[in-house]
N, C-alpha and C positions, 0 to 999 in steps of 0.2 A: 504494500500500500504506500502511497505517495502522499507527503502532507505537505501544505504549505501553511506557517505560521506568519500569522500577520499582525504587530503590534502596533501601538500607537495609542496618543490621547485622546481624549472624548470628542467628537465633532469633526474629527479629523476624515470621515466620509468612510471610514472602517466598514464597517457593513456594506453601505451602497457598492462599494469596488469591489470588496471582497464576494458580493455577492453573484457579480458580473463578471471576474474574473475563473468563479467556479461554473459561470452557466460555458464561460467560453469554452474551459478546461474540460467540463463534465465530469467536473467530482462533486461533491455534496459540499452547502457552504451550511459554518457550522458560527453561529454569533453567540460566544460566550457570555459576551455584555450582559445578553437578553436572560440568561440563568439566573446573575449576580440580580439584577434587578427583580424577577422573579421570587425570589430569596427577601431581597428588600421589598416588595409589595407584600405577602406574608409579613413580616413581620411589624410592616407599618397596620396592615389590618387587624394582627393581634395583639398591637399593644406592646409589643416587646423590643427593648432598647439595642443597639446595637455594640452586644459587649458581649465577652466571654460569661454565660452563666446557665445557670443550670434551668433558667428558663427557655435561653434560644436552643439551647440542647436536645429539650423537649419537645419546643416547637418543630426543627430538625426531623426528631423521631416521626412528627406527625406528619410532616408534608413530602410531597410527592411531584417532582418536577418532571415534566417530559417534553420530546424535541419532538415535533410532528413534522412529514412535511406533505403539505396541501397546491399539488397543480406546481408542484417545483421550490415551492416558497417555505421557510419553516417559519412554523408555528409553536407557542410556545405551553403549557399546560399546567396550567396550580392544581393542584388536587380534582383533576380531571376538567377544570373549565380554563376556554381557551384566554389569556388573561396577555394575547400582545400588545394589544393597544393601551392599557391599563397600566402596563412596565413604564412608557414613554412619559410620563408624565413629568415634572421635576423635581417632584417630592419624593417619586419610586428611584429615579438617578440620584440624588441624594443619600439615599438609605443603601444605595449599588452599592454606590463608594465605601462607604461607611462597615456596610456588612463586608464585602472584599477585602479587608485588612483582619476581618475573623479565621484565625488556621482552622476552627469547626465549620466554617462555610465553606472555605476552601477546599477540606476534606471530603468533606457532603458532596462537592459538586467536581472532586478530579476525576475519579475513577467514572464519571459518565463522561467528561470528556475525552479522553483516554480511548474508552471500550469506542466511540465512534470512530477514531483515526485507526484502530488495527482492523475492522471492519469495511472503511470505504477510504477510497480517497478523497480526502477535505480541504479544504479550504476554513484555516479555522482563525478567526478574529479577535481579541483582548486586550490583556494588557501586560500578559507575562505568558504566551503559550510558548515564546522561541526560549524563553529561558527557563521556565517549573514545567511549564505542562506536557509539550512536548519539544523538549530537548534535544531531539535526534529529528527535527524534521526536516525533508528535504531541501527545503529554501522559506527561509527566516525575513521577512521584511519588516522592520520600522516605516509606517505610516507616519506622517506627521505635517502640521502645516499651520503658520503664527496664529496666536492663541484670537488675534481680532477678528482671520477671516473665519477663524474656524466658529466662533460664536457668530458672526453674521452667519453662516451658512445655516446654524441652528436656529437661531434667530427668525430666520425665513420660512423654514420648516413648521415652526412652533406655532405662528400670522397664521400660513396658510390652513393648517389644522384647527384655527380658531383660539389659538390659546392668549389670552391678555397677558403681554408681557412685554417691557422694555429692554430695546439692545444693550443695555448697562448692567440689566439682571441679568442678562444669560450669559454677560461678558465676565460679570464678577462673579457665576455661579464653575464658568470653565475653568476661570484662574485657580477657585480654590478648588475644586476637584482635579484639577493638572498637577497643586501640590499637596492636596490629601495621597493621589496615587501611586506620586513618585520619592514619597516621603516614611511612606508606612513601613512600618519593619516586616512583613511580613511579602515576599512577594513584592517589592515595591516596580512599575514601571521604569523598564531601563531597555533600554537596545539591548541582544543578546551579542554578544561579542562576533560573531559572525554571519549577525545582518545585516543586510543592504538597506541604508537612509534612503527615504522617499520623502522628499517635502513637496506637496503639491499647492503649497503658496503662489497663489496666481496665476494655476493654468484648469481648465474646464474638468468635468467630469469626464469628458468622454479624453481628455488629455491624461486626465490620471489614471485612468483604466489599461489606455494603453501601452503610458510608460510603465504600470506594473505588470502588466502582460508580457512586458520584453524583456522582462527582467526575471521573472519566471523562467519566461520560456527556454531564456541563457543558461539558467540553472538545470533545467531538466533533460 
């Protein structure tokens, strides 16, 4: 099986590429984010903090995450209801980050990621797969692009979705999850030592798709 790891910070268009880079490839794209948040909507619905204790533990025991995928696309599953558009929010990216520096979240959620890369070829997206998750993966890329456009670009997303909120909020919600996730002890956001930087600061979507496509395909 063939993997491609692909890192980067939040906004940086991680999914949307990496998802059109799996459809070009024909491996399965596999968006970790969506887990972590997953993880974090649980635990924002039950009330429970984002700390090592013997409550999220519990909660843990109790919940049930799964990857579907629907007409090519994955979907994502709480305790059996489809809950992706619910993750997206800024309250559930907030609690992402938050839960993401718990090694009992992280635990929770390797061994599915994992059991999917010896299973298919992926295409798999985060924030540490070239470095914990999967370590041995065929071609490693750092995503990444200045923290302004990358909040415009969310920014834009958030409008068209309907959500109320100013470019200033999502600019100073990026900055501090850019240093919640490259700061945490645990797993923190880092280039893995033998991944290829991608900054796609100021060039199109269908421009970053293709310069990571070539860089792929160099690899393979």
């Amino acid at each position: 099986m063939k993997a491609i790891a692909i890192d980067g910070p939040a906004g940086a268009g991680k999914s949307t590429i990496s998802r059109r880079v799996a459809e070009a490839l024909g491996f399965i794209y596999v968006d970790t984010g969506a887990l972590y948040r997953t993880v974090g909507l649980k635990a924002l619905r039950s009330g429970v903090a984002a700390a090592e204790s013997p409550a999220l533990r519990q909660m843990l025991r109790a919940t049930q995450v799964d990857i579907v995928y629907r007409d090519g696309e994955q979907r994502v599953l709480l305790d059996g209801a489809d809950v992706s558009d619910e993750i997206r929010t800024p309250e559930a990216s907030r609690m992402a980050s938050a839960v993401s520096a718990l090694p009992m979240v992280r635990a929770y959620l390797l061994d599915m990621q994992r059991n999917l890369a010896k299973t298919h070829d992926v295409v798999m997206d985060g924030r540490d797969i070239g470095t914990v998750v999967l370590p041995q993966a065929t071609v490693k890329i750092f995503l990444t692009a200045s923290a302004e456009e990358r909040a415009a670009r969310r920014f834009a997303q958030m409008r068209e979705a309907g959500t109320n909120i100013t470019y200033e909020t999502v600019l100073h919600d990026m900055k501090e999850r850019d240093y919640n996730d490259s700061h945490r002890t645990v797993a923190p956001m880092t280039p893995a030592k033998d991944a290829l930087i991608a900054d796609t600061t100021g060039i199109t979507l269908e421009e970053s798709v293709e310069k990571i496509l070539e860089l792929v395909r160099e690899r393979l």
